[in-house]
Backbone as numpy.savetxt, mean C-alpha at the origin, in Angstrom:
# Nx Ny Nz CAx CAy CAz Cx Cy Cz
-23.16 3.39 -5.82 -22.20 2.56 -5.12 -21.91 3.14 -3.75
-21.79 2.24 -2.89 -21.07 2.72 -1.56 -20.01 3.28 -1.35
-19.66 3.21 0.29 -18.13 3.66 0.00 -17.42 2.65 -0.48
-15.63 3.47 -1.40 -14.69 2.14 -1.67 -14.69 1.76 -0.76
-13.62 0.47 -0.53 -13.32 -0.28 0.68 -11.82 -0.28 0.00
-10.72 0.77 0.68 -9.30 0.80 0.47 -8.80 0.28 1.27
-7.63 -0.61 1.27 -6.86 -1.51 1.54 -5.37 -0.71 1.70
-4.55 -0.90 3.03 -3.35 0.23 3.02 -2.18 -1.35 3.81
-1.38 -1.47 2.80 -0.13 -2.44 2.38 1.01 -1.28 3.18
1.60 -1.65 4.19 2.72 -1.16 4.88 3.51 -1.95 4.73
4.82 -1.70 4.28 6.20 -2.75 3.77 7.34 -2.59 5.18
6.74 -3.05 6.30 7.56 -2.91 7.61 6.68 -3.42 8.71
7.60 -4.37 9.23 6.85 -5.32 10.34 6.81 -4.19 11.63
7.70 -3.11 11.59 8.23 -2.59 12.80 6.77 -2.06 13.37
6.65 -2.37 14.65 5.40 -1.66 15.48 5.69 0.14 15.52
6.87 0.31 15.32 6.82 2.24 15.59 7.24 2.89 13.99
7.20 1.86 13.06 7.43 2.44 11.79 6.56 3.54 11.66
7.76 4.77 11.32 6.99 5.80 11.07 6.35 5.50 9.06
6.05 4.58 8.71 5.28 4.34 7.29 4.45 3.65 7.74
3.99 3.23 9.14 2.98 2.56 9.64 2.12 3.50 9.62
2.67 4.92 10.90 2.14 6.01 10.88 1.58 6.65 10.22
2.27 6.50 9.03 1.73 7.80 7.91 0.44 7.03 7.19
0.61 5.60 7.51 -0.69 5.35 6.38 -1.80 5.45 7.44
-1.79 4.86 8.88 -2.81 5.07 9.79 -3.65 6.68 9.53
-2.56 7.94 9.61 -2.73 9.11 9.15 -3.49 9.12 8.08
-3.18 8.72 7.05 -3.72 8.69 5.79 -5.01 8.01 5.90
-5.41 7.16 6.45 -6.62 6.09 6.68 -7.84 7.13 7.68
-6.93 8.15 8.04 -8.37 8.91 8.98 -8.69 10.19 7.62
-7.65 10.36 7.29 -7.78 11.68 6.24 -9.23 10.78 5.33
-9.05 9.79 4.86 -10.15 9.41 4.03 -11.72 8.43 4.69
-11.61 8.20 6.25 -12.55 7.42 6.94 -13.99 8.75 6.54
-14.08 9.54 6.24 -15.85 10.09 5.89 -16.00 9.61 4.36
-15.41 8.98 3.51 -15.37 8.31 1.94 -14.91 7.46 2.16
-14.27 6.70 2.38 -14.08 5.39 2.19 -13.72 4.69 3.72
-14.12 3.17 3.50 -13.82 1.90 4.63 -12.38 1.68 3.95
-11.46 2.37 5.71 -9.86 1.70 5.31 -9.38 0.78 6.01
-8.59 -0.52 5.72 -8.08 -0.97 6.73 -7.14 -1.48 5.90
-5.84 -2.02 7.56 -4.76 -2.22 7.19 -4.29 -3.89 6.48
-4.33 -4.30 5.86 -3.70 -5.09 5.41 -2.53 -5.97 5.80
-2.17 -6.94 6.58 -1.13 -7.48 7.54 -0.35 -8.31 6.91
0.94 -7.61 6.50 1.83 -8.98 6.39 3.03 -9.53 6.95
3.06 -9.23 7.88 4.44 -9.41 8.68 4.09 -10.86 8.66
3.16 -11.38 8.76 2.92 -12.83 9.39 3.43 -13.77 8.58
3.27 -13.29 7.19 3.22 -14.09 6.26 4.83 -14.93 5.75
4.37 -16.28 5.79 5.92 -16.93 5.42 6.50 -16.89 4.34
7.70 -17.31 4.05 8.22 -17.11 2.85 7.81 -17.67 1.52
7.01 -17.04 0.83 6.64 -17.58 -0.71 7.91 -18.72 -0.63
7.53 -20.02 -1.34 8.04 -20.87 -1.58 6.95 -21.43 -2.94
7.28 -21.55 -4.34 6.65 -21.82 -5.54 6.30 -23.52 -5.12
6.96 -24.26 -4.73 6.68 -25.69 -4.23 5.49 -25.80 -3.50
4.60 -24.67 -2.82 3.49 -24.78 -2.23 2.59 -24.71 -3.55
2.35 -24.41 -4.56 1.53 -23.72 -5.40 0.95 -25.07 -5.31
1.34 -26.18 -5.61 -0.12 -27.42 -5.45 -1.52 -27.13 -4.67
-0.59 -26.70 -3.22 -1.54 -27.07 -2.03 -1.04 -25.85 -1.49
-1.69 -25.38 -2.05 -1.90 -23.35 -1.32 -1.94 -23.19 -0.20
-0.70 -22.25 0.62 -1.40 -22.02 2.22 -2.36 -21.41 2.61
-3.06 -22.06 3.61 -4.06 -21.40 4.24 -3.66 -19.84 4.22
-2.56 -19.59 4.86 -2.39 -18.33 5.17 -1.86 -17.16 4.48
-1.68 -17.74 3.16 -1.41 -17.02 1.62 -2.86 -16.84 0.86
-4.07 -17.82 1.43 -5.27 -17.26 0.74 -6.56 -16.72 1.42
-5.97 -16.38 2.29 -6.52 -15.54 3.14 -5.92 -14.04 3.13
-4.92 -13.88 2.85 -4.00 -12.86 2.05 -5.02 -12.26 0.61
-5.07 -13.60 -0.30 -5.83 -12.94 -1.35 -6.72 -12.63 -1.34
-8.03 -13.54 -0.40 -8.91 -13.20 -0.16 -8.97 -11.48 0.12
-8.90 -11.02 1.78 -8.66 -10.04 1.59 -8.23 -8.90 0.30
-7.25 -8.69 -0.08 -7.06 -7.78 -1.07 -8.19 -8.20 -2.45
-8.95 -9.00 -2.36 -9.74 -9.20 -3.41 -10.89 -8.48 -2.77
-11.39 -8.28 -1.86 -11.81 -7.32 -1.30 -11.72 -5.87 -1.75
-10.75 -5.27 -1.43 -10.56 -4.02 -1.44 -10.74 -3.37 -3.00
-11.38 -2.46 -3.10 -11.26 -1.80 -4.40 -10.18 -0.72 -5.00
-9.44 -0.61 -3.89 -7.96 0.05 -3.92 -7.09 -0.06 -3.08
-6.14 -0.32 -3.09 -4.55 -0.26 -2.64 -3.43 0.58 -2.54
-3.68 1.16 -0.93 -2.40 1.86 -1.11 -1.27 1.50 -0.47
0.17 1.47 -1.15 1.34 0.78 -0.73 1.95 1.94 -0.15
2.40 1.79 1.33 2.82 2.56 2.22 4.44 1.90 2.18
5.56 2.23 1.98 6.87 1.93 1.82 7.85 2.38 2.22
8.87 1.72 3.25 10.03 2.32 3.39 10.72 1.78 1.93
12.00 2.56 2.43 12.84 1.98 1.23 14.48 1.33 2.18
14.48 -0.03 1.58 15.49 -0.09 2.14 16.88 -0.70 0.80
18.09 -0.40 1.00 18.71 -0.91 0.06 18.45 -0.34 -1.34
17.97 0.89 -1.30 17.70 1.50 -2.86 16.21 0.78 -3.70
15.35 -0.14 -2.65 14.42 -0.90 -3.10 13.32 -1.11 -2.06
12.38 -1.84 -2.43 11.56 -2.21 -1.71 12.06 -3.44 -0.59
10.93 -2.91 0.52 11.47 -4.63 1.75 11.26 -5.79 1.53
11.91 -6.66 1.39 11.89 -8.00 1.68 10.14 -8.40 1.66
9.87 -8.32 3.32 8.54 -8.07 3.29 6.86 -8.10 2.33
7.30 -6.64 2.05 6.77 -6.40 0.72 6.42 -7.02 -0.73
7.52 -7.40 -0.91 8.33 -8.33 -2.03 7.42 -9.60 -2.24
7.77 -10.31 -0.91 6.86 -11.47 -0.54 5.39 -11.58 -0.15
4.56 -10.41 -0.01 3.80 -10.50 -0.03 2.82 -10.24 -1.17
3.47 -9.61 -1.92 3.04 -9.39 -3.95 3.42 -10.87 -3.85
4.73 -11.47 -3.99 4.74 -12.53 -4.72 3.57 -13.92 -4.70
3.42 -13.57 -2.59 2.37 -15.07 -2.33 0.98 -14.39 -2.98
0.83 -13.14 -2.63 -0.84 -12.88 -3.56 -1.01 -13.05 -4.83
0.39 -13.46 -5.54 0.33 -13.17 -7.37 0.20 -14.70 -7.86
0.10 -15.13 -6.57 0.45 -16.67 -6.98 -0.92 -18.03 -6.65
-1.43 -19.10 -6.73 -0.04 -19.73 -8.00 -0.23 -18.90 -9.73
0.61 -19.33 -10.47 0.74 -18.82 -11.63 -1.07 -18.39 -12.41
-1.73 -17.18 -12.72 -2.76 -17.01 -13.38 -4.07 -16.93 -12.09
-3.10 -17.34 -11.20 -4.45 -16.63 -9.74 -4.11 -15.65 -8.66
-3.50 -14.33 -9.76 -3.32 -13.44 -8.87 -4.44 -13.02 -7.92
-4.14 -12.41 -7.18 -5.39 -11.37 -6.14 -5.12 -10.08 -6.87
-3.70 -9.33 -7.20 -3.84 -8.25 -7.31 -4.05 -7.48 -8.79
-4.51 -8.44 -9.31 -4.60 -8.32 -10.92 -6.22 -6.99 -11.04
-5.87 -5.95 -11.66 -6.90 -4.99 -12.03 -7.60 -3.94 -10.87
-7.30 -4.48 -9.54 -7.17 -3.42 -8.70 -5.96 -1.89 -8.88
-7.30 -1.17 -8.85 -6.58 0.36 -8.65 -5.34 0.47 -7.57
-4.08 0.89 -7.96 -3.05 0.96 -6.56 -2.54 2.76 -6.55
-1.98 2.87 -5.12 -1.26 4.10 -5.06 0.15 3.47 -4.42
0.75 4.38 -4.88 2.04 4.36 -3.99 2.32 5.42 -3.24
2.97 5.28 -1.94 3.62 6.43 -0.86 4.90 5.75 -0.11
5.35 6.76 0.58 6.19 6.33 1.32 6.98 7.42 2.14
7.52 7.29 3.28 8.02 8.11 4.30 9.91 7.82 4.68
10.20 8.97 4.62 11.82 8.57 4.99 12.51 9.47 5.45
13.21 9.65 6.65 14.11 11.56 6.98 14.81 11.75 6.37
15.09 11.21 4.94 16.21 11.01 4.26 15.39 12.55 2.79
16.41 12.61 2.34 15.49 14.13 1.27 15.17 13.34 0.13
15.53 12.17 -0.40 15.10 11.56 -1.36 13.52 10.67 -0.92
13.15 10.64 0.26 12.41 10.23 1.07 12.42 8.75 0.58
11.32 8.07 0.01 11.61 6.50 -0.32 11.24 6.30 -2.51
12.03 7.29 -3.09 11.83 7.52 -4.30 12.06 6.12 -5.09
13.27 5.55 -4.63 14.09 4.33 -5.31 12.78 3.36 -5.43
12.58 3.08 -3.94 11.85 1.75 -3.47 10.50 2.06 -4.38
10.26 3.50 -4.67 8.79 3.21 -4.49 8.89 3.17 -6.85
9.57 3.59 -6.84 10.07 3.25 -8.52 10.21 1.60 -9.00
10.81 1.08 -8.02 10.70 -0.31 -8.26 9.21 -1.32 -7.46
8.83 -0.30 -6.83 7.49 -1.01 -6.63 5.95 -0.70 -7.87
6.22 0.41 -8.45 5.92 0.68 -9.63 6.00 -0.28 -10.88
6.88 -0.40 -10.93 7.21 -1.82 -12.38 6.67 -3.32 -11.30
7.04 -3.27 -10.51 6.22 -4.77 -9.83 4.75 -4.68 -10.05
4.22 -3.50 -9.75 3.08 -3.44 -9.82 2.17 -3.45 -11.05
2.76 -3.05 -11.95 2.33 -3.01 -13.17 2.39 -4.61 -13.81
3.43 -5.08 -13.65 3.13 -6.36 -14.14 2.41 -6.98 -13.66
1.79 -6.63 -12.54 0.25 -7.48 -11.52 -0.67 -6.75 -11.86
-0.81 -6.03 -13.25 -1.86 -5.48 -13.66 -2.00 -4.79 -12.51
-1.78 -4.06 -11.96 -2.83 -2.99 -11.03 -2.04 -2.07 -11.67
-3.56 -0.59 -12.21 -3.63 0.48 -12.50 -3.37 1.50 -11.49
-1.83 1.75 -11.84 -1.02 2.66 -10.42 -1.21 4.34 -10.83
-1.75 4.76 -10.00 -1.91 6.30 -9.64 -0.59 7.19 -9.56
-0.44 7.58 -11.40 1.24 8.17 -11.47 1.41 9.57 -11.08
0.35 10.41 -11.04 0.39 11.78 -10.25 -0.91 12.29 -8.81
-0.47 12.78 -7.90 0.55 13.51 -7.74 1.66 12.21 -7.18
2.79 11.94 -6.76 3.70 11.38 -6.07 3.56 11.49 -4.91
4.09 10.71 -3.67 4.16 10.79 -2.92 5.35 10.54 -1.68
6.33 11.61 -1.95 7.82 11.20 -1.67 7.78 12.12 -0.86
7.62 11.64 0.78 7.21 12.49 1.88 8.77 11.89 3.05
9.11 13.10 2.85 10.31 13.36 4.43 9.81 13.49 5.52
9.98 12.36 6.04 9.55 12.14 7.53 10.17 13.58 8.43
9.65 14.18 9.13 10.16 15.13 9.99 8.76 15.42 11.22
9.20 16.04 12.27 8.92 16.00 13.44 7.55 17.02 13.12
6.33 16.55 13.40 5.09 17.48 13.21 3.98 16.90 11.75
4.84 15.62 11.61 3.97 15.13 10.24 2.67 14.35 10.46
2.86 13.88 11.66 1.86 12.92 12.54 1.98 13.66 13.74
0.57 13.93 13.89 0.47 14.90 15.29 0.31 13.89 16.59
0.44 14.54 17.82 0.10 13.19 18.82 -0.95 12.31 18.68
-2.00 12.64 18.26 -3.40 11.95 17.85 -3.22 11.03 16.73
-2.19 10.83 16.14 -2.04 9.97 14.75 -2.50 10.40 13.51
-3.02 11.78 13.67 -3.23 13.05 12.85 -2.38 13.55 11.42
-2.57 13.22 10.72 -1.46 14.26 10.07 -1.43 15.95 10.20
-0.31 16.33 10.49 -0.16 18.18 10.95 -0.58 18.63 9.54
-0.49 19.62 10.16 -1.47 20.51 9.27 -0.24 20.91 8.27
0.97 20.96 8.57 1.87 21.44 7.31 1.99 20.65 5.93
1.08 19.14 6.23 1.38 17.76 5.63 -0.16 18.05 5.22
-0.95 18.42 5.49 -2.74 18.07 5.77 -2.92 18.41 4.33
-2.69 19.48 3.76 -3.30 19.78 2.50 -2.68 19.09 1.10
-1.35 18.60 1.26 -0.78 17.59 -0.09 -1.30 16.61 0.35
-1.39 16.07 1.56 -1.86 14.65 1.65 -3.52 14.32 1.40
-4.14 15.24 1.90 -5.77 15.26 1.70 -5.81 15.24 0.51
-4.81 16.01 -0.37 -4.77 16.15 -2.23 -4.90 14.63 -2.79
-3.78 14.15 -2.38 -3.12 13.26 -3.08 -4.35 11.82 -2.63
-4.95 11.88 -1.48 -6.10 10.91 -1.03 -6.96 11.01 -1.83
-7.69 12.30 -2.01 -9.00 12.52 -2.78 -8.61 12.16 -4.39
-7.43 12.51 -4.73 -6.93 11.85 -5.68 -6.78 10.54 -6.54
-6.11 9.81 -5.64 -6.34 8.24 -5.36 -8.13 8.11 -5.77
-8.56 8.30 -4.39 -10.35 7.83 -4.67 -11.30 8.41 -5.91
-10.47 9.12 -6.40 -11.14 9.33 -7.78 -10.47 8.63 -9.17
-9.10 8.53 -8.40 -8.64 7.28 -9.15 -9.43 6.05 -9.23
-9.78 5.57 -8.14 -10.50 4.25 -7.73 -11.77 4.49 -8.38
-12.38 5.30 -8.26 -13.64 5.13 -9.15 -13.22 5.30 -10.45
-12.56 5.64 -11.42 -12.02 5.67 -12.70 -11.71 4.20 -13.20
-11.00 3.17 -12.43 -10.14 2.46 -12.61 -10.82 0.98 -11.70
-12.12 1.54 -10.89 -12.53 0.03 -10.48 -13.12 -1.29 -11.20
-12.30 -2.10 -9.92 -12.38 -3.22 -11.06 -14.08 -3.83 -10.70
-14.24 -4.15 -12.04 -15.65 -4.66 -12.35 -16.10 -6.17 -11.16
């Protein structure tokens, strides 16, 4: 088999989100093994179940994509003790209509970045049980509850070297997850 082709889900429209950062970071740590790219959903409108007749264009082009990817990693702030809005809605339009998920049996990881010391633990706990009920086989060790602080992303979009060796862990991790757990 080739390389995977991992797929990196950021739950924040913001252009300077530092969880933008960290997955861009994360996406060079693994570019000599795997094809990464980012996954876009800011665009996407509000799931509304009344579309499920006549599917939007721009909700299956959503699935398309992630039907693609042979793994998923969910990059997450946490806001409100939970996952974003955002986020939320973009599981819901890919899970849909009822029995045509996209994200059904894809391998997932979870991460997330926050200056806060709990970093994004809540959000990424309740993105866990979402995920599981979309069938995707989530990668429960190591964790990834990373405190944003100054030197984590080097000027180059790098991850520093104080971050380089849990995060390179926890990548090579994942991709051996993904080959364990790919879907057929």
């Amino acid at each position: 088999m080739g390389k995977p082709n991992i797929g990196f889900v950021v739950g924040s429209a913001s252009a300077s989100s530092i969880n933008r950062q960290l997955a861009q970071g994360l996406m060079k740590l693994i570019a000599p093994e795997a094809n990464a790219s980012l996954i876009e959903i800011a665009h996407l409108p509000l799931y509304n179940r009344d579309d499920d007749a006549a599917y939007p264009a721009v909700f299956q082009a959503l699935k398309d994509q992630v039907k693609a990817q042979d793994g998923i990693v969910f990059v997450t702030p946490e806001q409100n003790r939970s996952v974003p809005a955002l986020l939320k809605n973009a599981l819901d339009a890919g899970s849909r209509p009822y029995g045509q998920g996209a994200w059904n049996g894809i391998p997932a990881a979870v991460i997330g970045t926050s200056p806060g010391a709990a970093a994004t633990a809540m959000a990424q706990q309740h993105l866990r049980n979402i995920l599981v009920f979309l069938d995707m086989p989530v990668m429960a060790q190591p964790e990834g509850f990373i405190r944003w602080s100054d030197g984590l992303i080097d000027a180059q979009g790098e991850i520093g070297e104080a971050s380089r060796k849990f995060l390179q862990g926890y990548m090579s991790q994942f991709l051996a997850w993904v080959q364990v757990h790919r879907k057929a």
